[in-house]
C-alpha positions as CSV (number, residue, x, y, z in Angstrom):
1,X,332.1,-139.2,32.3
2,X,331.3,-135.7,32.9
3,X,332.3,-134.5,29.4
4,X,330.2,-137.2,27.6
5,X,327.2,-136.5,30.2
6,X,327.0,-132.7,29.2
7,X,327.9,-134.1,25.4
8,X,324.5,-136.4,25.8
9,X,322.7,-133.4,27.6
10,X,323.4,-130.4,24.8
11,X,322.3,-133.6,21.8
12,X,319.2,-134.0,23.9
13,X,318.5,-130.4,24.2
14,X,319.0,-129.8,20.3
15,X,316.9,-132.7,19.6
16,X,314.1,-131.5,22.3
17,X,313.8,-127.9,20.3
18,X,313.7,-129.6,16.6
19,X,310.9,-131.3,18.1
20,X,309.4,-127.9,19.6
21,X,309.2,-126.5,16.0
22,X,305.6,-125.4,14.6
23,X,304.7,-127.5,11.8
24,X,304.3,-124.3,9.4
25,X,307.8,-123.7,9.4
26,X,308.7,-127.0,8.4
27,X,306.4,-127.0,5.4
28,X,307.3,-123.3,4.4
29,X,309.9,-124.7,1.6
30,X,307.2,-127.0,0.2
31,X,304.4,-124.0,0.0
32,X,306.8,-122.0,-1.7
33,X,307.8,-124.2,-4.1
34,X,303.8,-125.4,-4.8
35,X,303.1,-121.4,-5.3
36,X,306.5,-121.1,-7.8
37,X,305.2,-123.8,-10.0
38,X,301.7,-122.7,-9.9
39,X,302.8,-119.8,-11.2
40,X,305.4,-121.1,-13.9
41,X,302.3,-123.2,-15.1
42,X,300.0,-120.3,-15.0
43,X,302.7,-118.1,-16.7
44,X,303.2,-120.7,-19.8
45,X,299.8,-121.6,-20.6
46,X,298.9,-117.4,-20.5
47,X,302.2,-117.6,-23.2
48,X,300.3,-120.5,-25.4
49,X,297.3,-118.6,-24.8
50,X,298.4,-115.0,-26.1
51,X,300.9,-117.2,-28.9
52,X,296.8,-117.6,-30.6
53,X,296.3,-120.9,-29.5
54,X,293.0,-119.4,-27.9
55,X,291.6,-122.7,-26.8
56,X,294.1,-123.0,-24.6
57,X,292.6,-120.2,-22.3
58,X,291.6,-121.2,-19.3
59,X,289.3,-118.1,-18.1
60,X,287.2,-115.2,-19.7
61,X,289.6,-113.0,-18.5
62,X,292.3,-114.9,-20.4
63,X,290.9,-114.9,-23.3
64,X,289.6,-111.7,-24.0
65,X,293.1,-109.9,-22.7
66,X,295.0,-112.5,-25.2
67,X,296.3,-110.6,-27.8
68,X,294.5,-112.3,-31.3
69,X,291.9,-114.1,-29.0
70,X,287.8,-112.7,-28.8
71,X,285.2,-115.0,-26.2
72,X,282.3,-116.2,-28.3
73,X,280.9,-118.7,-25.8
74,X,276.8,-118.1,-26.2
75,X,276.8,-118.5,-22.4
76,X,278.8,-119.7,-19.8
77,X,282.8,-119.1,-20.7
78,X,283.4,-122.3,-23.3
79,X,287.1,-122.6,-23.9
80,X,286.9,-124.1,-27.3
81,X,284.6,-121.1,-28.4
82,X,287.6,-118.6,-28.0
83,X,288.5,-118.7,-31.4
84,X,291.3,-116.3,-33.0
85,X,290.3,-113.0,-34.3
86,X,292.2,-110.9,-37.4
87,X,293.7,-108.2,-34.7
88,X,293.5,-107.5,-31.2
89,X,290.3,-108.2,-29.7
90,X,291.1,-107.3,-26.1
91,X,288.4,-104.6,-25.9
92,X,285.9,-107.1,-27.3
93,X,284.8,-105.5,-30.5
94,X,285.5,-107.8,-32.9
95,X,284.1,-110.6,-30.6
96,X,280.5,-108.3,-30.8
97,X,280.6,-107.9,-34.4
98,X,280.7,-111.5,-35.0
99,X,277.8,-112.7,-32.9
100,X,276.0,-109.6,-34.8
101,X,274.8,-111.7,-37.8
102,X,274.7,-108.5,-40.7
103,X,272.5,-111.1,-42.7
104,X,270.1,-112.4,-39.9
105,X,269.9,-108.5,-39.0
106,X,269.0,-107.3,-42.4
107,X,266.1,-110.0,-42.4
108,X,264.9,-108.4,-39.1
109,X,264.9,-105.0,-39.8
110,X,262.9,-106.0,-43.5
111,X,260.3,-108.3,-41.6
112,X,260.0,-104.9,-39.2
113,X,259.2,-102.3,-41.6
114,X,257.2,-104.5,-43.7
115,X,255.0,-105.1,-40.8
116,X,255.3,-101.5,-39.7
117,X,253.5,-100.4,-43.0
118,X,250.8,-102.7,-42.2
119,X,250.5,-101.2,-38.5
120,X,250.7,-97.7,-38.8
121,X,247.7,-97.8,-40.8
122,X,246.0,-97.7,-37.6
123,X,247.6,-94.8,-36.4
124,X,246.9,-93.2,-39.7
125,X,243.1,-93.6,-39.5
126,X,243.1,-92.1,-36.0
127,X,244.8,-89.3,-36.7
128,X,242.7,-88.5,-39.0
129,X,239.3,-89.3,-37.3
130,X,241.3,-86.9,-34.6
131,X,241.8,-83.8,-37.0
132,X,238.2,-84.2,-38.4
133,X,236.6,-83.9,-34.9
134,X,239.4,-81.0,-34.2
135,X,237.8,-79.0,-37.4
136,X,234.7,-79.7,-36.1
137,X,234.4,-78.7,-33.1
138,X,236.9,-75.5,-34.1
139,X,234.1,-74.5,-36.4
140,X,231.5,-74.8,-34.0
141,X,233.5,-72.6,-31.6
142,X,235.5,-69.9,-33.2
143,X,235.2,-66.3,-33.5
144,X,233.0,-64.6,-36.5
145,X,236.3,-63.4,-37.6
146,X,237.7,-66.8,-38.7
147,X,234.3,-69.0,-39.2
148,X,231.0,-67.6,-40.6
149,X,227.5,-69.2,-40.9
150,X,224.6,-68.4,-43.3
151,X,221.0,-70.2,-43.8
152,X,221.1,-71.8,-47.4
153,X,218.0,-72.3,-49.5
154,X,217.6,-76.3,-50.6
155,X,216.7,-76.2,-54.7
156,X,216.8,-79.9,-54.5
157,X,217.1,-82.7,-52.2
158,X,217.8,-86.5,-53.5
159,X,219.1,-90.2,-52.2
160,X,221.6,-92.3,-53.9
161,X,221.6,-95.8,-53.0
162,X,224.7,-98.6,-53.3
163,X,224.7,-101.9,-52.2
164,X,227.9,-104.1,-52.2
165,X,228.9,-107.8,-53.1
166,X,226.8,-109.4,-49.9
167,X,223.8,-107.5,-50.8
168,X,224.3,-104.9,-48.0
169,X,222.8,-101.1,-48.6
170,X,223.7,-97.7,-48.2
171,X,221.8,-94.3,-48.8
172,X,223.5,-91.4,-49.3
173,X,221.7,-87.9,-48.9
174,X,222.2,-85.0,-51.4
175,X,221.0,-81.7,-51.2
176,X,221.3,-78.6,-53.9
177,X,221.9,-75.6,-52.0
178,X,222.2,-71.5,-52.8
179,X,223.3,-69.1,-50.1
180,X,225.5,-65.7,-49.9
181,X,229.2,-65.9,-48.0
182,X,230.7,-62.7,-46.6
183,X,234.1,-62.4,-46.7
184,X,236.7,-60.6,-44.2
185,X,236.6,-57.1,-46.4
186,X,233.0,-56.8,-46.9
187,X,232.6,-58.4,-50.1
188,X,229.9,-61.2,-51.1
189,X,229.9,-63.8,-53.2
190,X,226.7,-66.0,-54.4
191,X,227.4,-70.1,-53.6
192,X,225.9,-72.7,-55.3
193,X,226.7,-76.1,-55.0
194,X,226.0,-80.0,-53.3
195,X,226.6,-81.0,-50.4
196,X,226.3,-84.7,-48.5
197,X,224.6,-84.5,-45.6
198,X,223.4,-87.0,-42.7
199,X,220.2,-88.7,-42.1
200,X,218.7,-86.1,-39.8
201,X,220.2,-83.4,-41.5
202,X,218.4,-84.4,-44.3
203,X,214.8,-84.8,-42.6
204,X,214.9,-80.8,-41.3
205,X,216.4,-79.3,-44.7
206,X,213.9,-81.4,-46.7
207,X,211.1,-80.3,-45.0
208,X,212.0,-76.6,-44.4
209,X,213.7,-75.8,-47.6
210,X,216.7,-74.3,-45.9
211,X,219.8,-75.5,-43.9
212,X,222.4,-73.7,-42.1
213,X,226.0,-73.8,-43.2
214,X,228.9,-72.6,-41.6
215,X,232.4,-72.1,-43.4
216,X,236.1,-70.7,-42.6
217,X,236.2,-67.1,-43.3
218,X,237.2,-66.3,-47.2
219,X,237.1,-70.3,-47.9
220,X,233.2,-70.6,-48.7
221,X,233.8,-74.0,-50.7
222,X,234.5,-76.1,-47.7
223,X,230.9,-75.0,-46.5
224,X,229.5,-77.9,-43.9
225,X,225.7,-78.4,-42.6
226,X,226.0,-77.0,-39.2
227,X,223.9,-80.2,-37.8
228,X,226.7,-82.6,-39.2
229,X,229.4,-80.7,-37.8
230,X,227.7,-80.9,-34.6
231,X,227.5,-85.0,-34.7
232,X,231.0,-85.1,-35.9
233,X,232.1,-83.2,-33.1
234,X,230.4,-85.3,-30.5
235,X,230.6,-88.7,-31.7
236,X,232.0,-90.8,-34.3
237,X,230.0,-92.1,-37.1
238,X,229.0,-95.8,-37.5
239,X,231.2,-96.1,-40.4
240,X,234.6,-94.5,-38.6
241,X,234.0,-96.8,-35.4
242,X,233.5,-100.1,-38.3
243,X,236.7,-98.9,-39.9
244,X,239.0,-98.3,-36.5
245,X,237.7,-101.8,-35.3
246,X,238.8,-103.1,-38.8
247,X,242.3,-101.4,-38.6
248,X,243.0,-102.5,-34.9
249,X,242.6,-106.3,-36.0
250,X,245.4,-105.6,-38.7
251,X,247.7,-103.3,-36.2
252,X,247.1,-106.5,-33.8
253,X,247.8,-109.2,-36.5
254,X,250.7,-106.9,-37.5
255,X,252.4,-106.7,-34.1
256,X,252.1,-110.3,-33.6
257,X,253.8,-111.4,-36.8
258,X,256.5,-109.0,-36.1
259,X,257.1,-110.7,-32.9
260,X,257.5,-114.2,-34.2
261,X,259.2,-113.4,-37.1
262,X,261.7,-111.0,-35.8
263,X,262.4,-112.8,-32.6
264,X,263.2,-116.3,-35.1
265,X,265.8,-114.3,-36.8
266,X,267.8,-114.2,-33.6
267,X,268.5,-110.0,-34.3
268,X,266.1,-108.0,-32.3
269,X,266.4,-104.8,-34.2
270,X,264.0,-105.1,-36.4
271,X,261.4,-103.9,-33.8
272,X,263.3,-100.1,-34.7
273,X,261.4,-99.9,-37.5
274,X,257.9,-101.5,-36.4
275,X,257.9,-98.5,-33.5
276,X,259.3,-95.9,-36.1
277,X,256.8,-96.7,-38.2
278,X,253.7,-95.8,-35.7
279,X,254.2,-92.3,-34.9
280,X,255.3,-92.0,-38.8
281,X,251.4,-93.0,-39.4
282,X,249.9,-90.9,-37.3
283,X,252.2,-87.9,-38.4
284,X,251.1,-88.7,-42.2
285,X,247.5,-88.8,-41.5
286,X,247.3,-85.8,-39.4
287,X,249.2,-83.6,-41.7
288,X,248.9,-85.3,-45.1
289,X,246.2,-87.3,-46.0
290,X,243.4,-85.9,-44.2
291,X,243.7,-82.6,-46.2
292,X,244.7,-84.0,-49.3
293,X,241.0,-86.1,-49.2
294,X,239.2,-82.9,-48.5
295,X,240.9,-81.1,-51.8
296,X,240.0,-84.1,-53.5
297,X,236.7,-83.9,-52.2
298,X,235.9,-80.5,-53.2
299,X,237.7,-80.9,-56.5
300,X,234.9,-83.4,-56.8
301,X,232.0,-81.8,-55.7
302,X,230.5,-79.2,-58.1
303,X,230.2,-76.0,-56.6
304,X,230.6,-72.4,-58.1
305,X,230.9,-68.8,-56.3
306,X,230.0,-66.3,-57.8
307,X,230.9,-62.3,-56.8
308,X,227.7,-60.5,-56.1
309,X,227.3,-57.0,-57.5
310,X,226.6,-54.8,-54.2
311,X,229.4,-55.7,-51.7
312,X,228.4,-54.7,-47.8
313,X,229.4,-51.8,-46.2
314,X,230.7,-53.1,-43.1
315,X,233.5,-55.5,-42.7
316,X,233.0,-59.1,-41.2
317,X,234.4,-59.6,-37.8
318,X,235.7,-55.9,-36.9
């Protein structure tokens, strides 16, 4: 009785510390085996994934490291939209270059220089309303040995008038002028020619018979009225200020149309060529056009110099 009492007592003891066990321990085998087959399954659908069945990607991650597999989801990750590429799109390239439409791109960057040509203009026109007031008031300021004056005698004073489709006038003021230009070695030379003056200009030279000029040094054909160089460098004329507002409504109506139209096209590079095209304008009116229309209008304006006989003694501005 003895034996089977200390048989009953070491059962009962056993069973006592089964019971004492922690709960964690006894699932251990059943966590392992969860994280062994989560892995196996996670192991064989990376293998379908990289074998190019793309859709079969569960994550971004997976797909863009999948060897012949590029993410084109719009948005959010969209398993169906990792679609098969012609190589290895792991670093993403080939994924960029097909959401960047070529076609849609081209359209863009058309619709943005087409609109840029009609925007600059406005550039353009200030630039050039910039380098006129520039000369101006650089004439009005610089020494005697780059700008000299001289008081012309009026021969003949005259008004043109125009009027346009709506009815709408406009005088233009002529006067006929003679007057001697010095030049930097002491030489003179007898002017003759027209010249389109303002308003007010006009009032003073008509009633005194004389008006002052003032022109760069050796360049006596681009002789000005001294009074309209004055108002050009203080203020800009009626007809600059009608023509600015007139160009801002197209740089505005330009801008706009770029916007919609390059925005519907889905490829946002065509606003390069709008923004290129501004400073382009302003470049080409500043250093092209505005002294390309003075040549013209000289080549226009009849003037002759003639070399007078006695030269001075003294040169100008030493």
């Amino acid at each position: 009785s003895a034996t089977a009492a200390c048989a009953w007592s070491s059962s009962s003891a056993r069973r006592r510390r089964s019971a004492d066990r922690p709960m964690s321990s006894m699932r251990m085998p059943a966590l392992i085996v969860w994280v062994v087959t989560t892995m196996l399954s996670a192991g064989i659908a990376r293998a379908t994934c990289a074998d190019g069945n793309c859709s079969m990607c569960a994550t971004p991650g997976e797909c863009i490291g999948a060897a012949g597999c590029a993410d084109r989801s719009p948005g959010d990750y969209d398993a169906a939209r990792c679609e098969p590429c012609s190589s290895d799109c792991s670093d993403g390239d080939d994924a960029l270059m097909s959401d960047l439409d070529l076609g849609s791109c081209g359209e863009s960057m058309a619709i943005g220089a087409g609109t840029g040509l009609f925007g600059c203009i406005l550039p353009l026109v200030l630039s050039c309303c910039w380098r006129r007031r520039r000369q101006a008031q650089w004439m009005l300021s610089a020494p005697a040995s780059e700008v000299q004056r001289a008081i012309a005698v009026v021969k003949r004073s005259w008004t043109t008038t125009s009027s346009d489709a709506n009815g709408a006038g406009s005088t233009a003021h002529h006067l006929q002028i003679e007057f001697q230009a010095s030049h930097s070695d002491g030489s003179v030379h007898a002017v003759a020619g027209e010249i389109l003056v303002l308003g007010e200009t006009y009032e003073r030279a008509d009633e005194s018979k004389q008006v002052e000029v003032v022109y760069p040094m050796n360049d006596e054909r681009d002789f000005k009225a001294v009074g309209d160089v004055g108002t050009v460098a203080s203020r800009l004329s009626t007809t600059e200020r009608m023509g600015l507002g007139v160009f801002t409504c197209f740089g505005a109506m330009a801008l706009v149309i770029c916007i919609l139209a390059v925005s519907g096209t889905g490829c946002y590079l065509g606003f390069g060529p709008f923004v290129l095209m501004l400073p382009v304008g302003a470049l080409v009116g500043y250093f092209v056009v505005y002294p390309c229309a003075g040549k013209a209008k000289r080549a226009t304006t009849p003037i002759s110099v003639t070399p007078c006989a006695a030269p001075l003694a003294v040169k100008v501005g030493s």
